[in-house]
N, C-alpha and C positions, 0 to 999 in steps of 0.2 A: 386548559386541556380537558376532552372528555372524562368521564369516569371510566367508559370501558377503556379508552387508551391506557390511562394510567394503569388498568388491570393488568392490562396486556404488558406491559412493563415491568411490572412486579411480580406476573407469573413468569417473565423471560430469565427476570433477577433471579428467582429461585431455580430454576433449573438449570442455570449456568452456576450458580455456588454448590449444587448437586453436585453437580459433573464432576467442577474442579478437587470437590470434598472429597469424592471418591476417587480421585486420581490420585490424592496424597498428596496435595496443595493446602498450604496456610489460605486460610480466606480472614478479609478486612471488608466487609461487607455495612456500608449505609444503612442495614436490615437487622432488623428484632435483635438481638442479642451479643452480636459479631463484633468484633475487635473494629472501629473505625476507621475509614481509610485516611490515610495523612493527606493533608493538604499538598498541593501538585501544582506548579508555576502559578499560583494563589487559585487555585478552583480544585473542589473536592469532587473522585471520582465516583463512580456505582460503586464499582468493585475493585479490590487490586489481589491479586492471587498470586502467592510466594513457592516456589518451590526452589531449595539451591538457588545458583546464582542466576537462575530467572526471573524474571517477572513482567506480569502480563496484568495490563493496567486497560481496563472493560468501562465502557459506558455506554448504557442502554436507552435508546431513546424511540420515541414513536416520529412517523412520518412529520406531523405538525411542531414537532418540538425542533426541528433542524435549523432552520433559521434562528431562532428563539437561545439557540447553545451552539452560533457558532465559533467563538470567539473561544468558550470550553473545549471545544472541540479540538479547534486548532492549537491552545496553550497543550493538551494533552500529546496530540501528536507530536509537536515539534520536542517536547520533553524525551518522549520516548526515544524520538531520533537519533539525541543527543547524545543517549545511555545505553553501553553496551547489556545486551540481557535483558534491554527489556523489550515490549513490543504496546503498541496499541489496540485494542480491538473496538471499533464501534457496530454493535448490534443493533439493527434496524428493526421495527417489530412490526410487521405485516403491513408493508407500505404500500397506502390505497392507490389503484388505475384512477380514481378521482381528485388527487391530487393535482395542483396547475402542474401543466407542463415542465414552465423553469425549475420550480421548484423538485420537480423527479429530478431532471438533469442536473442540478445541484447533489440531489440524495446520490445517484449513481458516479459521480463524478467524489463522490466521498469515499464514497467505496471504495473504488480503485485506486485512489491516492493512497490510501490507507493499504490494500494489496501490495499493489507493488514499494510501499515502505518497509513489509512485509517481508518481501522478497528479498530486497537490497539488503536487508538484514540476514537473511538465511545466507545470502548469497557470498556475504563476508563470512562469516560464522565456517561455511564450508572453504573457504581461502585460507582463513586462520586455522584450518584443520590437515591441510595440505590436500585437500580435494579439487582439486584444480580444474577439471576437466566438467566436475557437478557445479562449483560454482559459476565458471565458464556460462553453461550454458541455463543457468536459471536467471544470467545478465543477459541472456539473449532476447530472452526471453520477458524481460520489462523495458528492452530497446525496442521492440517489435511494437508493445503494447503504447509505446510513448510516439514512437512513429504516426500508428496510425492516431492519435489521440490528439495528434500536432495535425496532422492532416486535416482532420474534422474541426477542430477549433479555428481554420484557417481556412475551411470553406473549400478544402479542394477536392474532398469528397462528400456526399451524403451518409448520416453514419451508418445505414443501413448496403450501403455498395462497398463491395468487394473490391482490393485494388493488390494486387502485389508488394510485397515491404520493396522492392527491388525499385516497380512503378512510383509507389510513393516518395521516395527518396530521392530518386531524377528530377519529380513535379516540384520536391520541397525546395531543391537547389535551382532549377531554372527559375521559379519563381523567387530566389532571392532572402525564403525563409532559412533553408542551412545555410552556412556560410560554404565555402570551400574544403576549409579542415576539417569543417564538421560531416562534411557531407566524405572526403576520403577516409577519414576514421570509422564512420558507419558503413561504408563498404567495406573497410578492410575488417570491420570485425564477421562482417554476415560471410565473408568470403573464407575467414578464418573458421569460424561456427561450421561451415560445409565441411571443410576438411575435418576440424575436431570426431564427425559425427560419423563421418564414411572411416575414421582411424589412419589418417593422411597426417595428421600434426597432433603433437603434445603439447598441453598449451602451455606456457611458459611460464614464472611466478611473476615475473618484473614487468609480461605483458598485460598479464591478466589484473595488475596493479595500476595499468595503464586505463582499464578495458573498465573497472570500478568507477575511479575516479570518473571519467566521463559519464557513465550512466547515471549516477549520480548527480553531478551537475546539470546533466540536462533533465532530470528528477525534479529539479530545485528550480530550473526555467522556466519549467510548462508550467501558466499558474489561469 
């Protein structure tokens, strides 16, 4: 790795234990002086930041280092997954247009797994809070995103063309990528989600239990 990368790394490092230090977070920080992060499904992280029963488990890396820490990467995420309260966050540090192609569509394809892990986690968190109607539609909202994401990885649109969740979802099932179930589960949720939104339905607990699980497993599909 370059030197200035590695700077750029180490001044991302410092401004995110800023951040979190002035937020009233424990910082375990790899850095000058800091309490050391513990070892994490055997790979040690940048940062891990404690407050209550959270925790947010940060690893900073430059464009070139992504390949080079995949396998860190993904031991981190899947851990976080596993454990309520916590989350992952991977910080990217000014990822160069001169990067190969694959390897951006790698970087950004990081990203979003990482988001919508994100989310699916928010998304529980307001179910377990009796917010039904918020977590509802923050599941819609990484069905939509897994839609079109299934779409593109299977070539039936370009990623840059527009196509309707509605469009997509007819093309993923004639085409024999949804199954059947899967394909009236995904309607009946977006059909659900209209009404939710206009104030036509309350969404249910034992549905929206239903409506988890699914996004989730198809979370776990797309790979």
């Amino acid at each position: 790795m370059s030197k200035s990368k590695r700077k750029r790394e180490v001044r991302r490092l410092r401004e995110l234990i800023r951040k979190y230090k002035n937020e009233g977070y424990e910082i375990y920080a790899d850095y000058l002086d800091f309490k050391k992060p513990q070892s994490i499904a055997g790979v040690v992280p940048d940062l891990i930041v404690r407050k209550g029963d959270q925790e947010i488990i940060i690893e900073v890396i430059s464009d070139e280092s992504l390949k080079r820490l995949e396998d860190k990467l993904k031991r981190l995420s899947e851990y976080a997954e596993r454990h309520e309260g916590t989350r992952f966050d991977l910080v990217v540090t000014n990822p160069r247009p001169r990067l190969p192609y694959q390897e951006r569509i790698k970087s950004c394809e990081y990203l979003l797994r990482n988001l919508q892990r994100n989310l699916l986690r928010e998304a529980r968190q307001q179910y377990s809070q009796h917010h039904f109607e918020f977590s509802f539609l923050i599941l819609c909202m990484i069905l939509e995103s897994l839609i079109k994401e299934l779409a593109i990885r299977k070539k039936i649109i370009p990623i840059r063309e527009k196509m309707s969740i509605s469009q997509l979802i007819d093309v993923l099932f004639e085409r024999g990528i949804l199954s059947r179930d899967d394909f009236a589960f995904v309607q009946d949720m977006l059909d659900y989600r209209n009404k939710v939104i206009h104030g036509l339905k309350h969404i249910q607990k034992e549905r929206l239990h239903e409506y988890i699980d699914f996004v989730s497993t198809l979370l776990k599909t797309i790979r």
